[in-house]
Wavefront OBJ file of the C-alpha trace (Angstrom):
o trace
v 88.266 -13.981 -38.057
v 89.560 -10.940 -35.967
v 86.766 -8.502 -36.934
v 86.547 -7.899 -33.111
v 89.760 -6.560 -33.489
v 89.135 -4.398 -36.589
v 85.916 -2.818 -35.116
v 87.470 -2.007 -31.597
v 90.424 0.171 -33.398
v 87.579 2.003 -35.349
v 85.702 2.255 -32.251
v 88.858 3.818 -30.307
v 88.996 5.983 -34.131
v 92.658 4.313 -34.408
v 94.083 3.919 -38.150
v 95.720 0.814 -38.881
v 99.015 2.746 -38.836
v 99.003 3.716 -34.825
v 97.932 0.212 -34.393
v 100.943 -1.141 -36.227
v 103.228 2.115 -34.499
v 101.949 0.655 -31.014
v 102.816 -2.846 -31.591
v 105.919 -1.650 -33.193
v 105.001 -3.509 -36.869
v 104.712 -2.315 -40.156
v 101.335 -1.505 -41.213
v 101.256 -3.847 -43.719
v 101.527 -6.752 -41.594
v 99.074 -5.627 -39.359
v 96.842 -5.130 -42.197
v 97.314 -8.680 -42.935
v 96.726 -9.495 -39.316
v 93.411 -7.798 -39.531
v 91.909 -9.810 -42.458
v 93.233 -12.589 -41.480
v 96.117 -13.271 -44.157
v 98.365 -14.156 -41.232
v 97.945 -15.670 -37.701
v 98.342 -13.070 -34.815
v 101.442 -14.405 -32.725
v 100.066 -14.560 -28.780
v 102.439 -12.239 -27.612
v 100.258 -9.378 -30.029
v 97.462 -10.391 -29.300
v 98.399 -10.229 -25.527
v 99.523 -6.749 -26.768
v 95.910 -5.791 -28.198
v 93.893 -6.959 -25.586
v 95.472 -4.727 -23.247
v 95.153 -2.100 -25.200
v 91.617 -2.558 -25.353
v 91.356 -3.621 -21.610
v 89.841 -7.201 -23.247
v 91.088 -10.703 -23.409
v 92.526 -12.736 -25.913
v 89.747 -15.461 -25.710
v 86.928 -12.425 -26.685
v 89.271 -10.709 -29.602
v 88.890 -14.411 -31.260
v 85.711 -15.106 -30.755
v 86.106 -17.737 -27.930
v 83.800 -15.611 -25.837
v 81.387 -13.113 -26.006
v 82.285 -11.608 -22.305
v 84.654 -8.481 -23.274
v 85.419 -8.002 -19.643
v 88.913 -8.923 -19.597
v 90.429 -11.944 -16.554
v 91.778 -11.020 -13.537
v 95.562 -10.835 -14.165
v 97.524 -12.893 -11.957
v 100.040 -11.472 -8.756
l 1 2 3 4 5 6 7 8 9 10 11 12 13 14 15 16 17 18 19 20 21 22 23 24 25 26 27 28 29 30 31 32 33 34 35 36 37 38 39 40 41 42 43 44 45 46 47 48 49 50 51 52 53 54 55 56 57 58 59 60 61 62 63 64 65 66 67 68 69 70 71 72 73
């Protein structure tokens, strides 16, 4: 389910250990995020997309626009 996510941390050449460092998790969790063992709480995924200057809808699949919203003032 979150290949998006897998493939823009390869494309960024990001291990799965700064990913976990940067979201301040252990590595094997977000391994397990990544395959899709366990859900991806919103508040990461919030994390992730800004990261990748994306949205949450595109990292799941709910669109194919990677451009992320307008953030609100």
């Amino acid at each position: 389910m979150y290949v998006r996510i897998r493939n823009m941390r390869e494309d960024r050449d990001m291990t799965q250990s700064q990913m976990a460092e940067y979201l301040r998790i252990h590595q094997t969790t977000y391994s397990d995020y990544e395959i899709g063992k366990l859900n991806i709480p919103v508040q990461v995924l919030d994390k992730i997309a800004d990261l990748f200057e994306t949205s949450i809808d595109y990292l799941v699949n709910r669109t194919d626009v990677e451009k992320p919203y307008p953030h609100k003032k």
